[in-house]
N, C-alpha and C positions, 0 to 999 in steps of 0.2 A: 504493500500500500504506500510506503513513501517512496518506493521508486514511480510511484505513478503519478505522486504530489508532483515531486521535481519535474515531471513534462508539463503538468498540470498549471503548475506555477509560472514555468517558462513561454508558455504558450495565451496563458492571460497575458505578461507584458507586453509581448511580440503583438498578440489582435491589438491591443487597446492604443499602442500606438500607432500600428499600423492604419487600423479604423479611421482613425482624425484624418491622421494624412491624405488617405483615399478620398473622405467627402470633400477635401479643401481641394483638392486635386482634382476631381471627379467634376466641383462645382463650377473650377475655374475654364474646363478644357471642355464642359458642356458635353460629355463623355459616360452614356447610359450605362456601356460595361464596368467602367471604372466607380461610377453608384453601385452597380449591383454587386463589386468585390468591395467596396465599401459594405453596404449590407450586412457579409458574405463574414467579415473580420467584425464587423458590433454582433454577428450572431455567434459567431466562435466565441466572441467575449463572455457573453453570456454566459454562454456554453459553460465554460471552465468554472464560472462562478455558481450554476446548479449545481454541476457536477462534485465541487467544493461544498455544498451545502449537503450534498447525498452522501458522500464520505464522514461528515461530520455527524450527520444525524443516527447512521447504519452504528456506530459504535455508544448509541447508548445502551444504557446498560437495562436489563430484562426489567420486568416490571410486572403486578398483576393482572394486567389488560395484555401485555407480550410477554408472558412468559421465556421464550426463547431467542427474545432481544428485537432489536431493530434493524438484522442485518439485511433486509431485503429492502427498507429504503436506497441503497444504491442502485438498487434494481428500478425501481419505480423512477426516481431523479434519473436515471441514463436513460429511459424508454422517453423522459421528460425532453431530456436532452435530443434526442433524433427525431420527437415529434417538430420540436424547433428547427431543427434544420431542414425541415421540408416543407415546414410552411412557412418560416421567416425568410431562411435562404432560399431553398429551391425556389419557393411558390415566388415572392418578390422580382427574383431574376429572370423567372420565366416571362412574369407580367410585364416589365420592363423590355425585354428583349422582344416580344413580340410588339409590343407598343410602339418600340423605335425599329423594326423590319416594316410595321407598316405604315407609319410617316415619321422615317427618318429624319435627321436634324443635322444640319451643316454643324461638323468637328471644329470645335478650335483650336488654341494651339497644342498642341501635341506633347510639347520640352515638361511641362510638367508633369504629369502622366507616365512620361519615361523614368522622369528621376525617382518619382513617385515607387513605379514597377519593381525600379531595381534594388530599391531599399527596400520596398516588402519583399522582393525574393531573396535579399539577404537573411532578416529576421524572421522570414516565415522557414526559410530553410534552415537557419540552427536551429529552431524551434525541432523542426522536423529531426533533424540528425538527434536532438538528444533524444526525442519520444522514440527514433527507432534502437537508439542507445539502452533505452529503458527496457525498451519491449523485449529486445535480444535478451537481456537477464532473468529474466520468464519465461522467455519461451522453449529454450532448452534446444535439444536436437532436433524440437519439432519446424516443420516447415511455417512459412507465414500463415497461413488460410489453416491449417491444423490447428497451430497455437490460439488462433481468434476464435475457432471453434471448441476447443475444450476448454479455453479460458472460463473461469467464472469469476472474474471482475473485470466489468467493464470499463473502469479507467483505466488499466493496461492497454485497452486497444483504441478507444473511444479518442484521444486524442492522436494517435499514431494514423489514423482515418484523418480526422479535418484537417491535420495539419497535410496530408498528404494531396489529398483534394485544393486546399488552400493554394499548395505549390504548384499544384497541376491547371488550376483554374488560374494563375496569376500569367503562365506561360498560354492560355488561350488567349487572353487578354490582348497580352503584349505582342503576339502575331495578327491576332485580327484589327488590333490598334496599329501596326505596320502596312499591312495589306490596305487597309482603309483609306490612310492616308496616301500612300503610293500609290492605291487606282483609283483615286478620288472616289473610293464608295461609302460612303456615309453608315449604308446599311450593315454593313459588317461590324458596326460598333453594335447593334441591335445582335446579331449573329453570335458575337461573344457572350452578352449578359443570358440569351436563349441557351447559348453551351453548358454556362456556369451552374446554371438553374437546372439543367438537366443530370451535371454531373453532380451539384447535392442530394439531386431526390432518389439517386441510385446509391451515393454514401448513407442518405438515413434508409434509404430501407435493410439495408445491409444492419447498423447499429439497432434498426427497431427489433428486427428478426433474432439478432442474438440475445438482448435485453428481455424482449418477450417472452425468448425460451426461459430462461431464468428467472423472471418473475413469476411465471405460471406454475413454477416448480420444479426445476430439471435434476435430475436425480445425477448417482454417481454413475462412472461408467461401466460397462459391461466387462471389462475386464477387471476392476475391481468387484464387483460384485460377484464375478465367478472366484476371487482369491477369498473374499470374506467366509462365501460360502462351504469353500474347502476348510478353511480354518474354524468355520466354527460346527460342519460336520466331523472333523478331525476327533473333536471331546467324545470320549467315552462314552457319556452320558445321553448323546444324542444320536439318532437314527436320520433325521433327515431334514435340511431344511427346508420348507414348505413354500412359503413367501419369503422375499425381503422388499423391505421399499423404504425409498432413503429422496431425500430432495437438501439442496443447497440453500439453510436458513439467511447463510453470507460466504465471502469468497473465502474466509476462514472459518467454515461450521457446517456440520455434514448432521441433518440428523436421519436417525438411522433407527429400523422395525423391522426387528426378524421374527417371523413367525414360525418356531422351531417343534417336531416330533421331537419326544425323548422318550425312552424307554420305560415300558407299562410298570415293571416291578421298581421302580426310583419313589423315595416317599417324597412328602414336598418339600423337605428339610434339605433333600437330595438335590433335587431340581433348582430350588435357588441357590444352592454354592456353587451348584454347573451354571448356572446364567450369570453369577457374579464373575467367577473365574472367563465366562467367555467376553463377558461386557469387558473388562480388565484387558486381554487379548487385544479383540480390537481396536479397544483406546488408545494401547501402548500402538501399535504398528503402523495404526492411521490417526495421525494426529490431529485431522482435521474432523474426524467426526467425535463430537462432542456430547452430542447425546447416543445413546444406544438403546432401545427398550424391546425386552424381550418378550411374545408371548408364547407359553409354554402348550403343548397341544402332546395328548398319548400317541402313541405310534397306531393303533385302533382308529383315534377319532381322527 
């Protein structure tokens, strides 16, 4: 979690100055694309500052209304976070780009805009290099699209996204803000802010999809669940396990429901030191699941 502060951090000062600069830039050069990456960097700002507020809130501590904590508000503030980028940013830039494709507006001058560009593609790219700095420390052996996929915290990836988009949509920009002016086509400023808008609403749908799966409940993986269930058919005591069902309460807490057969002749004195000793097991091995509850079923029933 604090590797994901540090892009998180980095990545508010980069939009927030960036942001200014773009409207004042954007205002001066009468430049629909260069509003819509304005936009594009106040909706990143945002962004980082939900996302800051879903991290803060996910580690309160449990209480008698949430027993098992708060850790699914960062769930909730990141699905927050990509509904916002596709209707602040996508949706905006769309509206704009289609608006100046169909009565275009003579550009004016140009020199700021560039100097503009090149300084958010400075700041927007360290921003970027650290988040991918970040991300690499997470993600392990696994490939990129893997790592976002079995991720379960979304500020690991969630910033490692806009800032990547940011950099990709600042390079549309500054070509169709090139081309424009070299063929005197006006329309290709409209052509950019239509690109930009189309390549946010395909980054949130990406960030809603993963968010959602994790809010809704997404459990541990199949290859852990088939070692749990080795280890905890393993015990003497027990014949088979029947269910298991487990969902991510936060990106650090697993809770976890076996529904285990044990042996008909075990009294029940028997059966709960076999469920203590197995809860104990899997605590030790898998650190992240935190709760474990066992229910005990005869090998008959």
């Amino acid at each position: 979690m604090a590797s994901a502060n540090k892009s998180i951090y980095s990545a508010l000062a980069a939009n927030l100055l960036i942001a200014v600069t773009k409207f004042i830039a954007g205002t001066i050069s009468n430049s629909s694309s260069m509003l819509a990456e304005a936009i594009h960097s106040l909706v990143d700002t945002a962004n980082e500052l939900v996302l800051l507020l879903g991290i803060n809130r996910s580690k309160k501590a449990p209480d008698s209304q949430h027993p098992f904590g708060y850790g699914k508000e960062l769930y909730f503030w990141s699905f927050i976070v990509s509904i916002l980028i596709f209707g602040l940013g996508g949706g905006l830039s769309i509206y704009q780009g289609i608006l100046h494709i169909i009565h275009p507006e003579e550009l004016g001058n140009p020199t700021v805009s560039y100097i503009v560009l090149a300084l958010s593609m400075v700041f927007e790219g360290a921003s970027f290099v650290v988040a991918i700095r970040e991300f690499n420390k997470v993600k392990g052996a696994l490939s990129w699209w893997d790592a976002v996929v079995n991720s379960k915290d979304p500020s690991t990836f969630l910033v490692l996204f806009e800032d990547g988009a940011a950099v990709a949509g600042l390079f549309i920009v500054l070509i169709c803000l090139f081309l424009g002016h070299r063929l005197n086509l006006p329309v290709l400023d409209g052509v950019a802010s239509l690109l930009v808008g189309l390549l946010l609403v395909a980054v949130s749908g990406i960030l809603a999809r993963e968010s959602r799966s994790l809010l809704m409940g997404e459990g541990i993986a199949p290859q852990t669940k088939a070692r749990i269930i080795e280890l905890t058919e393993h015990h003497p005591a027990v014949v088979k396990v029947k269910h298991i069902l487990s969902t991510y309460q936060s990106p650090s807490e697993v809770v976890l429901m076996l529904i285990v057969s044990f042996h008909e002749d075990l009294s029940m004195k028997e059966i709960d030191e076999a469920i203590d000793e197995i809860r104990a097991k899997i605590k030790k091995q898998y650190t992240l699941v935190r709760f474990v509850m066992v229910q005990p079923e005869t090998a008959q029933d």
